[in-house]
Backbone as JSON Lines, residues from 0, in Angstrom:
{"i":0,"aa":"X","n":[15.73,-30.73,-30.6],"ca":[16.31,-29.95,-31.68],"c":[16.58,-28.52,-31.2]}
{"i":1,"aa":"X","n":[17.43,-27.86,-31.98],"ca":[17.89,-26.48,-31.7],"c":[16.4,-25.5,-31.71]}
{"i":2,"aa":"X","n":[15.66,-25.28,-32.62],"ca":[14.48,-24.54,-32.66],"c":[13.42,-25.34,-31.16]}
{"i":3,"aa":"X","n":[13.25,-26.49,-31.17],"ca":[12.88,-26.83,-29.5],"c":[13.18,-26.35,-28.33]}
{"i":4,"aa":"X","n":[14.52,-26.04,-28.31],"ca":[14.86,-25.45,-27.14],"c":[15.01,-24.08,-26.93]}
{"i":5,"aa":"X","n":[14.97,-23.5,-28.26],"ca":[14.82,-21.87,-28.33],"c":[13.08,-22.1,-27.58]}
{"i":6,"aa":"X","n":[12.33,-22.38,-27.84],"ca":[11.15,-22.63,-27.71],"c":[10.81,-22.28,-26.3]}
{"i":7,"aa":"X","n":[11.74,-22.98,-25.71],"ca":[11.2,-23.77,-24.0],"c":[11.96,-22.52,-23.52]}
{"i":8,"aa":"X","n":[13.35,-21.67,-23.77],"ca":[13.89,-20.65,-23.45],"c":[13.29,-19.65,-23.31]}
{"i":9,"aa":"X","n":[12.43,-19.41,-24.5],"ca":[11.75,-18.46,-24.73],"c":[10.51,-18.55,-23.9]}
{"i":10,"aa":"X","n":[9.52,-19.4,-23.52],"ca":[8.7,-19.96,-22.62],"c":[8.97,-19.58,-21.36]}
{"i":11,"aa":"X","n":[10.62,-20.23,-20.85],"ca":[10.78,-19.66,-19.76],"c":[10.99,-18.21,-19.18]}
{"i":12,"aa":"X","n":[11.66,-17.81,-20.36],"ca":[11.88,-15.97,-20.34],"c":[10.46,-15.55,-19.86]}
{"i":13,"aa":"X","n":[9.59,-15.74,-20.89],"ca":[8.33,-15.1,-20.38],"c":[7.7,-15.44,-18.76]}
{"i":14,"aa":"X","n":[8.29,-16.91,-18.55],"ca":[7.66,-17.02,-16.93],"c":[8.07,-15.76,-16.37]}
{"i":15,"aa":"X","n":[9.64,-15.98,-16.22],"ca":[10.61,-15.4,-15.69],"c":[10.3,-13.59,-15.55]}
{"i":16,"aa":"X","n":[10.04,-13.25,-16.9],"ca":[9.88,-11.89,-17.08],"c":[8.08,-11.44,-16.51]}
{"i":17,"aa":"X","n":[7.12,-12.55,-15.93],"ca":[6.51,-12.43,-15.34],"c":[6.47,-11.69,-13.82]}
{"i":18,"aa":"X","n":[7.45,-12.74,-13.19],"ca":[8.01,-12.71,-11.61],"c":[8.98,-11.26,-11.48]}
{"i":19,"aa":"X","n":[9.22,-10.49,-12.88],"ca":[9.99,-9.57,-12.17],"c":[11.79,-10.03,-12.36]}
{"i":20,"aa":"X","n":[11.54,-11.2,-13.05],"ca":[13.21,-11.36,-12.48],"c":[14.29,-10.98,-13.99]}
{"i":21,"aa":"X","n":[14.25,-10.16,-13.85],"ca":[14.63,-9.14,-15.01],"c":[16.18,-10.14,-15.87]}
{"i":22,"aa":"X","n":[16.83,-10.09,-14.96],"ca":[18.39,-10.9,-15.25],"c":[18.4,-11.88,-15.74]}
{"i":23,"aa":"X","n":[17.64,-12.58,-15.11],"ca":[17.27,-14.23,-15.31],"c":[16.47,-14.25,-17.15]}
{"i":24,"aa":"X","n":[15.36,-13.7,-16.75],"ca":[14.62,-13.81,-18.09],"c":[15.16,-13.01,-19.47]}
{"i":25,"aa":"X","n":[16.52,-12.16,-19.33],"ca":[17.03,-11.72,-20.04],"c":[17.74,-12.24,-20.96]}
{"i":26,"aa":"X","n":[18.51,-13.85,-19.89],"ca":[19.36,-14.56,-20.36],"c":[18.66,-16.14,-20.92]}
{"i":27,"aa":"X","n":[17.41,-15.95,-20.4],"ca":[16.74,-17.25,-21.25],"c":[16.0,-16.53,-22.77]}
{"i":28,"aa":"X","n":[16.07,-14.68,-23.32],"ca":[15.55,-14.53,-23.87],"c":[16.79,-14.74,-25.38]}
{"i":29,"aa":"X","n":[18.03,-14.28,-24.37],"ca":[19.27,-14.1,-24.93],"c":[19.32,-15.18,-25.63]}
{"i":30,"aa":"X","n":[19.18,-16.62,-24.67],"ca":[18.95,-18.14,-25.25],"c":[18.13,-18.45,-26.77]}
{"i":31,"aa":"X","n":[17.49,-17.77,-26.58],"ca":[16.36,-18.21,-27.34],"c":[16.18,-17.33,-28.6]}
{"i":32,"aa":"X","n":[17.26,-15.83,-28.35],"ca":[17.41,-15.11,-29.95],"c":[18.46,-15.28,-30.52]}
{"i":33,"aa":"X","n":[18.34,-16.7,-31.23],"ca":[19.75,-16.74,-31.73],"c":[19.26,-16.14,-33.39]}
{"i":34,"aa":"X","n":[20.43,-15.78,-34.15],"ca":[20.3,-15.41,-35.33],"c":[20.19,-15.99,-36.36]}
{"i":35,"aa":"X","n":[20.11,-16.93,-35.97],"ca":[19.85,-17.59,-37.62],"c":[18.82,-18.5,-36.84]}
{"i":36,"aa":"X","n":[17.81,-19.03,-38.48],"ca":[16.87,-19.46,-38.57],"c":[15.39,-18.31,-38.78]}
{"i":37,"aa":"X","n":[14.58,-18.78,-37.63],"ca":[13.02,-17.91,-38.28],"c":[13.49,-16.35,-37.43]}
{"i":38,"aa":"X","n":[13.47,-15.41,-38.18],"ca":[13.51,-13.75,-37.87],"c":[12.53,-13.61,-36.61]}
{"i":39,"aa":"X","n":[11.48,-14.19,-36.92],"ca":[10.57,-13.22,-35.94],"c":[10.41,-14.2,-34.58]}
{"i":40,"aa":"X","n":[11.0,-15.27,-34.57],"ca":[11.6,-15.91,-33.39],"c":[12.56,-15.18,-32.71]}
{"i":41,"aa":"X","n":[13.24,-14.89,-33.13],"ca":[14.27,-13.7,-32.66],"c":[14.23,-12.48,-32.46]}
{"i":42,"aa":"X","n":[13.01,-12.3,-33.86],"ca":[12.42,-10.75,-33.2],"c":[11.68,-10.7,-31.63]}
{"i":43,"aa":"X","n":[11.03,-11.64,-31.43],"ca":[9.87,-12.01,-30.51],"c":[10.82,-11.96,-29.23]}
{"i":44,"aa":"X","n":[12.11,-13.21,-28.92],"ca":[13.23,-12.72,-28.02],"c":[13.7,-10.92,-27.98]}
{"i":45,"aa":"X","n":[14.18,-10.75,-29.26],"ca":[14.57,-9.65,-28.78],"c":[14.13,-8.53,-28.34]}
{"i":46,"aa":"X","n":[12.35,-8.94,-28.31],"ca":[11.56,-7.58,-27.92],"c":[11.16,-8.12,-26.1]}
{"i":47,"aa":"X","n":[11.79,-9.41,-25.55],"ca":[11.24,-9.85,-24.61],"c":[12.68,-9.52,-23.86]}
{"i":48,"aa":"X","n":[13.77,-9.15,-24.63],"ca":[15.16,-8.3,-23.31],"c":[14.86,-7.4,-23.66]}
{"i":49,"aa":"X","n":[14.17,-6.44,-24.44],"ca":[14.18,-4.58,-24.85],"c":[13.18,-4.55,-23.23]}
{"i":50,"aa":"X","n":[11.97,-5.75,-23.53],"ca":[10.78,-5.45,-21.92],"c":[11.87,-4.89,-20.98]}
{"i":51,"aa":"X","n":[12.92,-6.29,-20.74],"ca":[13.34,-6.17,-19.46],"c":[14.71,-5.3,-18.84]}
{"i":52,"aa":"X","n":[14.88,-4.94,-20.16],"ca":[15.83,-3.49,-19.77],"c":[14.89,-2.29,-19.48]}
{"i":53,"aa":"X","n":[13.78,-2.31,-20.09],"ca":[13.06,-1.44,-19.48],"c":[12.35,-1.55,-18.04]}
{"i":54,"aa":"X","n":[12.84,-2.96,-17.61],"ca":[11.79,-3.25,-15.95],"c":[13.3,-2.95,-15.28]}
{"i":55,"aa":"X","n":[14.19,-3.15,-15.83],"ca":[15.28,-2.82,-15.05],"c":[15.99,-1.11,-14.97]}
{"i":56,"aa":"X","n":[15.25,-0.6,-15.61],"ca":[15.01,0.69,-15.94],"c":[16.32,1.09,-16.59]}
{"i":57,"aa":"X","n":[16.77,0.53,-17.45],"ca":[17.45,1.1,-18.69],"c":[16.95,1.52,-19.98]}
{"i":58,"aa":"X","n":[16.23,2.73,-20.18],"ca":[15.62,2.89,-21.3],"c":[17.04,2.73,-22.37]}
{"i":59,"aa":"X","n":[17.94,3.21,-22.63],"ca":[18.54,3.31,-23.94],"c":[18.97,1.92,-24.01]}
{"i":60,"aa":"X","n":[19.48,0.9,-23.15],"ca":[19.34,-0.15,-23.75],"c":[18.17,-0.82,-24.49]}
{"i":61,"aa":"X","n":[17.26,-0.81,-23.67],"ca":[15.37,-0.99,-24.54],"c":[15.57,-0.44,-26.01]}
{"i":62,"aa":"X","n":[15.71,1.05,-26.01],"ca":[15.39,1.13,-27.39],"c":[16.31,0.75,-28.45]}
{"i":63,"aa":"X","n":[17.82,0.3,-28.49],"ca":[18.63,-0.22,-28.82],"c":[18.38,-1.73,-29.31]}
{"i":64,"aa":"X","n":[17.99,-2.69,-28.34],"ca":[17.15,-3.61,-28.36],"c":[16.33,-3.74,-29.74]}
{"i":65,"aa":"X","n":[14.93,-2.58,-29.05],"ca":[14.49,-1.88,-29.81],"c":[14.09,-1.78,-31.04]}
{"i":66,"aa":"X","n":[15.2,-1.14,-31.5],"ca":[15.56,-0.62,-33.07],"c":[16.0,-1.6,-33.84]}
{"i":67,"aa":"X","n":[16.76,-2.56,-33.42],"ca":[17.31,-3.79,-34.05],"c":[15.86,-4.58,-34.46]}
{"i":68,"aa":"X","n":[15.11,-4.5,-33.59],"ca":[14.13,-5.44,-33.88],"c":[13.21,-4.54,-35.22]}
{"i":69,"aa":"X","n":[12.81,-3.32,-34.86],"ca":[12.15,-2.23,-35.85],"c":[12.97,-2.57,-37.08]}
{"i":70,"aa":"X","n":[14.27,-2.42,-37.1],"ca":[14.82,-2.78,-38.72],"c":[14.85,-4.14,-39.36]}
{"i":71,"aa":"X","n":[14.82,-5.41,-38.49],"ca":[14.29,-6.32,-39.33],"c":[12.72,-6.44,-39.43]}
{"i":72,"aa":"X","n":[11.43,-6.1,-38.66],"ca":[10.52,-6.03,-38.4],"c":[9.64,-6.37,-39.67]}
{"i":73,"aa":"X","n":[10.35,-5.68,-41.39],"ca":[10.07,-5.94,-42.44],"c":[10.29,-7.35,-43.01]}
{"i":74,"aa":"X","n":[10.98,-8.18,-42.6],"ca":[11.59,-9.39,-43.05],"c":[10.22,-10.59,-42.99]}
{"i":75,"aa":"X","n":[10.22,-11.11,-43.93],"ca":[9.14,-12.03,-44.44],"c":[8.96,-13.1,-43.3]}
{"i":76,"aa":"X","n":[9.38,-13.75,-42.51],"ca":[9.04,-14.37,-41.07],"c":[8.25,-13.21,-40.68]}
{"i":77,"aa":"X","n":[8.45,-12.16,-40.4],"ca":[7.48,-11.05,-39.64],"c":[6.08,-10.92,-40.18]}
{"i":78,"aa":"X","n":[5.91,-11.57,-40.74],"ca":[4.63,-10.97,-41.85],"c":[3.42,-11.61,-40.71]}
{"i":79,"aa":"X","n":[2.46,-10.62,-40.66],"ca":[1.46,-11.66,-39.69],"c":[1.8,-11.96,-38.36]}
{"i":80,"aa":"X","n":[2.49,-11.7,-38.2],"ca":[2.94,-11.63,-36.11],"c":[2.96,-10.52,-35.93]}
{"i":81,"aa":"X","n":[2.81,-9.65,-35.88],"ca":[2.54,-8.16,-35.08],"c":[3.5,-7.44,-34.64]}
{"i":82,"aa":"X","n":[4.93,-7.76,-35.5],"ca":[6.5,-7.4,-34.39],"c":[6.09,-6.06,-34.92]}
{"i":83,"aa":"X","n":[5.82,-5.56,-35.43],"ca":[6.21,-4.21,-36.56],"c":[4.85,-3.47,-35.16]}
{"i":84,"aa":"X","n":[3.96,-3.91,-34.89],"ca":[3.11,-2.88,-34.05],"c":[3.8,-3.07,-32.66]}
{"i":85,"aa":"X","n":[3.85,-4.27,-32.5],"ca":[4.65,-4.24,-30.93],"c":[5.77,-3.18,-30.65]}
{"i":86,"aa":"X","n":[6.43,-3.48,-31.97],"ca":[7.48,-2.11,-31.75],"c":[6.77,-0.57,-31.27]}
{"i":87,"aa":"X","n":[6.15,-0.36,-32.41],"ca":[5.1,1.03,-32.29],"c":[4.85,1.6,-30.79]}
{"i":88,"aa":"X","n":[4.19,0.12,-30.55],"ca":[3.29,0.24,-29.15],"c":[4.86,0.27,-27.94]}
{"i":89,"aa":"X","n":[5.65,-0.3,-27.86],"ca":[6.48,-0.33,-27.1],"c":[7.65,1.03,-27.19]}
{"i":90,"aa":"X","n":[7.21,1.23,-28.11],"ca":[8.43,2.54,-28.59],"c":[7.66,3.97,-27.61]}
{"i":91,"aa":"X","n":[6.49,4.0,-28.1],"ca":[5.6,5.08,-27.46],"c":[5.66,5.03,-25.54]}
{"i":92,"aa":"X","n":[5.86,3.51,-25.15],"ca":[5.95,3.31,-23.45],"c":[7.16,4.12,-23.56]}
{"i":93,"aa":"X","n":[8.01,3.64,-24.01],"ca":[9.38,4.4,-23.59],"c":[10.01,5.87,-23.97]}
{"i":94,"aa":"X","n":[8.88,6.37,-24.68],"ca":[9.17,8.08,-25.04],"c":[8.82,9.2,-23.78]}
């Protein structure tokens, strides 16, 4: 199913964004934030390409990233997953 394979995308991003391989895990995170369906599935991707613009040392893409994620961060999928502090905590690395 479509939410399965966001799954395994997202799985792999994180290998990926383990090893350093910034490009690669950008585009399995890309995979895996699609917009419709659960928010904080997508929030969760989109805070896993904000990482890797920041390993690739693009801060204003990161916080761009970022901010998108901070403004849905309120949305009822978010409730209880921690996107809203991750932001916090990730916003402060990049100041």
């Amino acid at each position: 199913s479509g939410e399965e394979s966001r799954a395994l995308d997202y799985y792999e991003a994180l290998c990926l964004e383990a090893l350093g391989r910034w490009k690669e895990a950008d585009a399995a995170y890309r995979n895996a934030a699609k917009p419709e369906g659960d928010v904080a599935a997508w929030a969760r991707a989109t805070l896993g390409r904000a990482r890797c613009a920041a390993g690739r040392g693009d801060s204003i893409a990161a916080r761009q990233l970022l901010d998108g994620v901070l403004v849905r961060s309120g949305h009822p999928d978010c409730r209880g997953r921690r996107v809203l502090e991750e932001c916090v905590v990730f916003r402060a690395r990049l100041a």
